[in-house]
N, C-alpha and C positions, 0 to 999 in steps of 0.2 A: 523435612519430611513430616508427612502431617502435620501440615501448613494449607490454610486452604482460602483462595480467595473468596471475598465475600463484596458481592456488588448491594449497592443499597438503593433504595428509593424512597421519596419524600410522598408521604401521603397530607398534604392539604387539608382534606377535610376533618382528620385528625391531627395535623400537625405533628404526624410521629415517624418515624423512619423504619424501614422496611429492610431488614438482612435476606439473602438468599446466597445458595453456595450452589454453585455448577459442578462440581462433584458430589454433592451430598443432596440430590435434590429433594429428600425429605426435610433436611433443614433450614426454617423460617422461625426467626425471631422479631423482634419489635422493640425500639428504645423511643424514649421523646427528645435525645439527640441524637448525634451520629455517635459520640464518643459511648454513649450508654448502648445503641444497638451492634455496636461490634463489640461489647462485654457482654451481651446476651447472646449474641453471634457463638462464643464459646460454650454455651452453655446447648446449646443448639445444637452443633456438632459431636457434642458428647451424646448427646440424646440420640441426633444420627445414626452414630457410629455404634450405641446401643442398638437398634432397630437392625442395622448392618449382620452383625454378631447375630442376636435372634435367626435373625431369614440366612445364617448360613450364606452371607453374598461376600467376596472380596471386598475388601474397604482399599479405596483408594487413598494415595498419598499427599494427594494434592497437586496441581495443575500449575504453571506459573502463570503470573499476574497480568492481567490485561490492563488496557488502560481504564483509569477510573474504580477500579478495585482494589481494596483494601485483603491486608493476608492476615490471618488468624489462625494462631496454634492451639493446639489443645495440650492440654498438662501432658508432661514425661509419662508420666504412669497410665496416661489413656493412650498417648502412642505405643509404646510400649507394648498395651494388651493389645492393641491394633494389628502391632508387627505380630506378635504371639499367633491369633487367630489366622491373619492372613498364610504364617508358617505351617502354620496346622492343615491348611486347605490345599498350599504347595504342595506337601509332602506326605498328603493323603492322611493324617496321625488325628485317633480320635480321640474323645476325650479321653475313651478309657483306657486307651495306649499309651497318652502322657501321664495319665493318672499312673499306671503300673510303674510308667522308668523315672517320674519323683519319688514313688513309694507312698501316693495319696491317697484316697477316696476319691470319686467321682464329686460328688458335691463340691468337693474342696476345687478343682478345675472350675465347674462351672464357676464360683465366687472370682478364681483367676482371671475367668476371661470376661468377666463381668465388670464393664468397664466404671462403673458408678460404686463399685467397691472396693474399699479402699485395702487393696493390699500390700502385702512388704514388695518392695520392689528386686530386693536380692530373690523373692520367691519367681518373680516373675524373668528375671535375669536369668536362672538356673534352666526355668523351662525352654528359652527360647537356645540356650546352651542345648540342650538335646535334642532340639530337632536344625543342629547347627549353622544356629544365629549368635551372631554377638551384638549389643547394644554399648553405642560413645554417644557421650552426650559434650557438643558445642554450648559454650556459653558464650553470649556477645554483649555489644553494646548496644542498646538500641538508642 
């Protein structure tokens, strides 16, 4: 979940490679390998999925992989605020709704779901507990 394939292309005249994400089609990054543009690729989808949040749109979870595409996650704590938001839009709850049933500030939400800020993730755990979500986290091999 928030996994997101990422197709690449080879630019020639710069010699550098081209990220894009078919669910995030704001996000475009650029490496001078491939292994360097799917690490900016993440950095990408963070910025996305910022942009996503601002404009109030659903964020998607990601698509499965076609051929020739590479998949790329974004950090636990930016899924995470992902899911948050996305619940929040489910279940109609606004900021200042979840603000009241943590006992927060508004300001304090918005930094929540601000996914470039780094918050405790039990905080963000808690929130998505009341608008009843649970969050498990898989760890694998790669």
């Amino acid at each position: 979940m928030y996994a997101y394939p990422i197709s690449l292309s080879h630019d020639p005249a710069t010699d550098s490679w081209m990220a894009a994400s078919r669910d995030l089609p704001l996000m475009h990054s650029v490496g001078s390998s491939i292994e360097e543009a799917l690490h900016e690729a993440a950095f990408g989808l963070v910025t996305a999925i910022a942009i996503e949040v601002d404009e109030r749109r659903p964020i998607p979870t990601g698509s499965p992989l076609e051929q020739g595409e590479y998949l790329v996650r974004v950090p636990v704590l930016v899924a995470m605020k992902a899911a948050l938001h996305n619940a929040m839009i489910e279940t109609g709850t606004r900021k200042a709704d979840l603000a009241r049933k943590l006992g927060q500030k508004p300001p304090q939400i918005d930094r929540l779901l601000d996914v470039e800020h780094s918050s405790r993730i039990e905080t963000v755990e808690l929130a998505l507990r009341e608008l009843n979500r649970s969050a498990t986290l898989t760890i694998t091999v790669s």
